[in-house]
N, C-alpha and C positions, 0 to 999 in steps of 0.2 A: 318432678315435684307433683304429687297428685293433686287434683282440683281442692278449693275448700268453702265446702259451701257451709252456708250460716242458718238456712233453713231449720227446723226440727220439728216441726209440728206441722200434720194435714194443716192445709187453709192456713195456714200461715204466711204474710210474705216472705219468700227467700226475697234475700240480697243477691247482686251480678255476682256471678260465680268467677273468681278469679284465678288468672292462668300464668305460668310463670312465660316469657319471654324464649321463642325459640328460634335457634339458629341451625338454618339448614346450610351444607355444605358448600351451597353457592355463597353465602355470605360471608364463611371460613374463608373460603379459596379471594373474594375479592378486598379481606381482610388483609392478607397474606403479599398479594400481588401488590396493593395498594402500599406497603409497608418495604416488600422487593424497591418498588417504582422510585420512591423517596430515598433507600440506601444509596440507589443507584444516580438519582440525579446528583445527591450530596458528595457523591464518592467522585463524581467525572469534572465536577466545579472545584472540589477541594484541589484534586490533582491537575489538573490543566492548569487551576492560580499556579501551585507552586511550579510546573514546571515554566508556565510562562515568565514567571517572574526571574528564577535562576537563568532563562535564555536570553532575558533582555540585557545580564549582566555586562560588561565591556569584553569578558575573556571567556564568556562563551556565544554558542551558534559559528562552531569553527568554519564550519564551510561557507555557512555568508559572510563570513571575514574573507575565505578566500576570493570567494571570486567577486565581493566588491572589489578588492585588491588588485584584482585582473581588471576589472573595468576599467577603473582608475589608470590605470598601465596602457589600456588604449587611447584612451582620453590626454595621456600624458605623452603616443608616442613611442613607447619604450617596450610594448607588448613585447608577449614571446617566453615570460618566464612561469607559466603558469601551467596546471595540468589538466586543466580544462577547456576543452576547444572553444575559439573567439565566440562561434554564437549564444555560449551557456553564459561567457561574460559578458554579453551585450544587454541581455536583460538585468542588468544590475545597474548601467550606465545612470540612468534617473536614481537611484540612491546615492550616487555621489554627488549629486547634488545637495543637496540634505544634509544634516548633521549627524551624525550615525544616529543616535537614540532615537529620532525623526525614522528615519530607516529601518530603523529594527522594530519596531512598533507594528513599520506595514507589515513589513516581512514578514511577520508571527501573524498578525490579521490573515493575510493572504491564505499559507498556510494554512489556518482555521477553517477558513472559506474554505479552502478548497476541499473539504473533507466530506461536507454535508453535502456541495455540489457533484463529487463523486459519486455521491449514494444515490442520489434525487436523479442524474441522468440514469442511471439504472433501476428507473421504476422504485426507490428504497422510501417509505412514507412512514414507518413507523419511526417511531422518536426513540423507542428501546433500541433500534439496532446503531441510528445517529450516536444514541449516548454513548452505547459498549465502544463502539468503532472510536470513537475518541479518547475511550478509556484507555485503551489496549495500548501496549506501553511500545510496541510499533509507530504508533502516531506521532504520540506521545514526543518519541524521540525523534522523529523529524523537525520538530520547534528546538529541540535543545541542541539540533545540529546544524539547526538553519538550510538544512539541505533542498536538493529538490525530489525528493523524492515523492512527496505527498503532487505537487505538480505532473511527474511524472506517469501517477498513478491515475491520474483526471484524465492527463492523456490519453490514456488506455483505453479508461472508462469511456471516453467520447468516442473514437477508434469502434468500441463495437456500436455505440449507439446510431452511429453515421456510418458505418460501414460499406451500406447500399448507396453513397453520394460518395464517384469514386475520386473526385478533386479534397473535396474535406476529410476523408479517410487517408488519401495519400499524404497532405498537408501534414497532418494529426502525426503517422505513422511516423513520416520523417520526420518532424521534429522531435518529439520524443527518441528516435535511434541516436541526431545528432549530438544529442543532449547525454544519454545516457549508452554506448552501443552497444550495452551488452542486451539491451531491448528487441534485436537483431529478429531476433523468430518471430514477429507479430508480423516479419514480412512474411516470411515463410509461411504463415499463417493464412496469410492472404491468398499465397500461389494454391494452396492446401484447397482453401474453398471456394477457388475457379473465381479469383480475383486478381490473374496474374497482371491486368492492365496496371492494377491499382497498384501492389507492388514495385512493377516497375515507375512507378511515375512519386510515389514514396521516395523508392532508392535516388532517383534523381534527385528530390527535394533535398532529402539528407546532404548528398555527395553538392548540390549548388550549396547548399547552407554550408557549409563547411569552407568548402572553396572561396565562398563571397566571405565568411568571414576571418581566413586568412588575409585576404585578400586585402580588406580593408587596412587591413594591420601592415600591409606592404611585405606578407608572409612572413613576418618577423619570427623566429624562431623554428620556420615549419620543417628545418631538416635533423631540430636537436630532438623535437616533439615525441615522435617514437620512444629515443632513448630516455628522457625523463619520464614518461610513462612504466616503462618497465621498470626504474629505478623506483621508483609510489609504490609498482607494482609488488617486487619482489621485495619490498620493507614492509609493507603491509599487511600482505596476503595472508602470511601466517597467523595473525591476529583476528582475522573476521571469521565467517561464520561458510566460509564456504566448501566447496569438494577438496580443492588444494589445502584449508586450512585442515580440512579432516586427516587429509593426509599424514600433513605435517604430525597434525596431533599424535597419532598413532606410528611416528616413528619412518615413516615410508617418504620416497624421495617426491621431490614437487610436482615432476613430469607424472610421476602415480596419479596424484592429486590432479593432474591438467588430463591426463587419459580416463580417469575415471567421470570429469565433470565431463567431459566431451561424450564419451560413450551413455550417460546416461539422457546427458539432451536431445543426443542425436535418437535414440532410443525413444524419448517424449513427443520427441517431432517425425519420426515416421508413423507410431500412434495415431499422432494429431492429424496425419494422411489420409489414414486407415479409415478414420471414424468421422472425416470429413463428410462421407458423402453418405452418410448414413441418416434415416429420420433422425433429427433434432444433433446430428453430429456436428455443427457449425458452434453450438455452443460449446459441446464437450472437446472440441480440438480446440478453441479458442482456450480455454481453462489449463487443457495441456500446455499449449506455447507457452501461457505464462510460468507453467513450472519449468519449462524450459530457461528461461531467463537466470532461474536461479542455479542451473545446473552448468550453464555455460561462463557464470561470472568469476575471475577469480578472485574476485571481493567484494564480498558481502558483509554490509554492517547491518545492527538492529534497524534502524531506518529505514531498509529495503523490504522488508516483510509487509509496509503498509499496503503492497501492490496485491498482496494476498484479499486484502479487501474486496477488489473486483470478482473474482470468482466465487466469493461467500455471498456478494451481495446479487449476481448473476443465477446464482443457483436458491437462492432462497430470498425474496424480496420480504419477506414478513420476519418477526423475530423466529428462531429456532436454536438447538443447540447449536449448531456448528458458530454463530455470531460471540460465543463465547469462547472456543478456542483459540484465537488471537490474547486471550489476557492470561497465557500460560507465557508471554514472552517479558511479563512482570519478571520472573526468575533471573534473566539475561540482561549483563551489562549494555552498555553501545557495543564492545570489544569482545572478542571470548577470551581475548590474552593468551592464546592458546592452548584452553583446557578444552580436556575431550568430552567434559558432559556437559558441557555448555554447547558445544560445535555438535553434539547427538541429541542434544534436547531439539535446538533450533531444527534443525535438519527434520525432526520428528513431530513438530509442531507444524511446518511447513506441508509434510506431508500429507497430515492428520487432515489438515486444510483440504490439502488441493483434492486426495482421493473423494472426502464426503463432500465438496462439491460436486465431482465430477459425476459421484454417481445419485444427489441430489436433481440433477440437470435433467429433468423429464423433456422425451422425444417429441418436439414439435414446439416446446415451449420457447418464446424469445422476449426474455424480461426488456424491463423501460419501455417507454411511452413511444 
């Protein structure tokens, strides 16, 4: 809009000459992100209510049904029928105390917490990648499962932050393997970058933990164990998201699916050898092992993806693209049910992760405080 001035005659007074209002690019752009910021917070509160809410129901958060159930079972005596090793149900014992809805309340708390403390031991300060990381339907279903896998991801996350303190790293390590063992390579990990002390004294912790909490139980169950695991195993496996389900998906027998997950872990974990002792290769074989986890499980639900978190927020502590590929697992039920673009999407979201971490991971750099 050109000026318009009022002036018209020499020695006349003009009037201020008036100018229309302009907006330079910076003001677009903090228009724009300001408007981003708001979708985003509204979007992460909308959805964490409902899914909070659906989790708090009585018939759902199946797995902290289970393993209060297991607690309970110790508590009463009667352990032994459950498919979770005694120490996963020990941390449950204090909910039975309680009234369930008393109990589920924490539980979903707990969980929550545990999400932003995740981020935060890994140097993570921006509130954008807090929000997304809670968005992403990975988390998300960790409340609707009641599981531990948001726990088990904290694990992790502390695992490298303490890494160099070899009593709290081995603590860390094993508790998480006993908990979950398909977590198994973050020892290997250890041996990987000339922390074989700590490994070893990990593996102990796991192997007492486990032992003591047989133990407790007066080993109740500890010689049917094995075979009830395999029977969860082989009823389930087809349904998740893992090598074996891919298998399955595409026709081919399960042992396919159990050699293909094997040969591509084993394949992540001599990598993670390789480029151990490389500048800055401590972070990028740690990033490997995790993708190992997923290559050696043969059951994986939506819920386990939240472990991808660590590697994203490892390689990139500030907001960037890669904090948004986690919310392509919006598409994906808990289950694949065993369809195959559900089991090639996950696999390929998973991916998509770990490689642009891995090669995000600048040589020398070691995120958190």
């Amino acid at each position: 809009m050109p000026p318009i001035s009022l002036g018209v005659a020499a020695g006349r007074t003009a009037l201020p000459t008036l100018r229309a209002p302009a907006y330079g690019a910076g003001t677009h752009r903090r228009i724009v992100n300001g408007i981003a910021s708001l979708v985003l917070v509204q979007a992460t509160v909308v959805m964490a209510t409902i899914v909070v809410y659906g989790a708090l129901q009585p018939r759902h958060m199946a797995d902290f049904h289970v393993m209060r159930d297991a607690a309970r079972e110790i508590l009463d005596g009667r352990a032994g029928g459950f498919v979770y090793p005694p120490p996963a149900a020990f941390l449950l014992v204090p909910f039975t105390l309680v009234p369930y809805e008393v109990a589920a309340v924490v539980w979903v708390v707990l969980i929550l917490v545990s999400i932003p403390l995740l981020l935060a031991a890994l140097g993570v300060r921006d509130w954008r990648c807090h929000a997304i990381t809670l968005l992403a339907a990975s988390t998300l279903s960790v409340v609707s499962s009641g599981s531990l896998s948001a726990f088990l991801a904290l694990g992790t996350a502390l695992l490298w932050k303490y890494r160099d303190r070899r009593i709290a790293a081995a603590l860390l390590a094993g508790a998480v393997v006993v908990a979950k063992l398909y977590l198994w390579p973050l020892l290997v990990w250890l041996v990987a970058v000339k922390r074989g002390r700590t490994a070893a004294v990990a593996l102990a912790t796991a192997v007492g933990l486990a032992l003591g909490g047989w133990a407790v139980t007066g080993f109740a169950g500890l010689t049917h164990y094995p075979d009830r695991v395999s029977a969860v195993t082989s009823l389930e496996q087809g349904q998740s998201y893992s090598p074996v389900a891919l298998a399955v998906a595409i026709g081919a027998p399960v042992r396919f699916g159990q050699l293909l997950g094997a040969a591509v872990g084993l394949a992540l974990l001599a990598l993670a050898f390789r480029v151990a002792r490389q500048p800055g290769g401590e972070l990028r074989s740690f990033v490997l092992a995790i993708a190992a986890t997923f290559a050696f499980t043969p059951i994986s639900w939506l819920h386990y993806f939240v472990l991808l978190a660590v590697p994203i927020a490892l390689s990139s502590p500030s907001f960037a693209p890669i904090w948004v590929v986690p919310l392509a697992f919006w598409a994906l039920p808990m289950k694949s049910g065993g369809e195959l673009w559900r089991i090639a999407l996950a696999a390929a979201i998973a991916t998509a992760t770990v490689v642009a971490a891995y090669r995000s991971a600048r040589a020398g750099r070691l995120p958190g405080p």
